[in-house]
N, C-alpha and C positions, 0 to 999 in steps of 0.2 A: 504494500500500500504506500502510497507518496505522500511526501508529508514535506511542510517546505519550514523552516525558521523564519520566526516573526520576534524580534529580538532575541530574546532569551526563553523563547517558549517554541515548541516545537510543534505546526498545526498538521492535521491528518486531512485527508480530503471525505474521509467522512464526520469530521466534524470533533472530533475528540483534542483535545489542547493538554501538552504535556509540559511542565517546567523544565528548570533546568538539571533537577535531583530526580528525570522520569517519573514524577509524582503525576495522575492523571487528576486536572481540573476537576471540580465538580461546579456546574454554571447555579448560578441564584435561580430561588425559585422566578422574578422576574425574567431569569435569561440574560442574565447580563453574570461576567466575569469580570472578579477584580483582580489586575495585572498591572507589576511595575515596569510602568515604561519610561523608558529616560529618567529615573530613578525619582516617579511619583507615582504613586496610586491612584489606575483609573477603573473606571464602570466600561465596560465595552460589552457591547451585545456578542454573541457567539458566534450568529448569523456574519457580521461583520469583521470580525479577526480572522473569519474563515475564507472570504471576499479578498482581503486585502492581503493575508499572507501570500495567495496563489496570485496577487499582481490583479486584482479584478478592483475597479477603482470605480465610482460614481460617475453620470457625466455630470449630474448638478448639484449645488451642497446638499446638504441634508435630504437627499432622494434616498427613499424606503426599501430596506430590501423583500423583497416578493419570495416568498417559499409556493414553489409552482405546485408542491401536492399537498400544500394549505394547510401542513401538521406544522406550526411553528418550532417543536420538537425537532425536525426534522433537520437539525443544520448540515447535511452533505453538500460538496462541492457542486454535484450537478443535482439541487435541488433549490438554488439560490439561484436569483438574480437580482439587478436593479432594477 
């Protein structure tokens, strides 16, 4: 399975987010993951970390991501888009 680094976290293409001691994330019941980046703690959606690790970028700010088989659960690579 492929999986790309996103600082210091390692993202899978089906959606699992590993640190840097291979501890596997567990996302908030919201859906959001708390992760340091550039050495501050932030909220980032899952859907989103998983977007951006594999280089998939918005065309407009704050444009939503779409889970195309509608389980918000659902964060795989090819089950996103903008």
């Amino acid at each position: 399975m492929e999986f790309k680094n996103y600082f210091q976290y390692k993202v899978f293409e089906n959606g699992d987010v590993f640190n840097s001691k291979n501890q596997k994330l567990k996302p908030q019941r919201n859906g959001f993951y708390e992760l340091y980046l550039l050495g501050k703690k932030r909220k980032i959606r899952c859907s989103h970390i998983v977007l951006f690790a594999f280089g998939i970028y918005p065309l407009r700010f704050k444009q939503q991501v779409k889970h195309i088989d509608g389980n918000v659960f659902n964060n795989s690579l090819n089950n996103l888009k903008w």
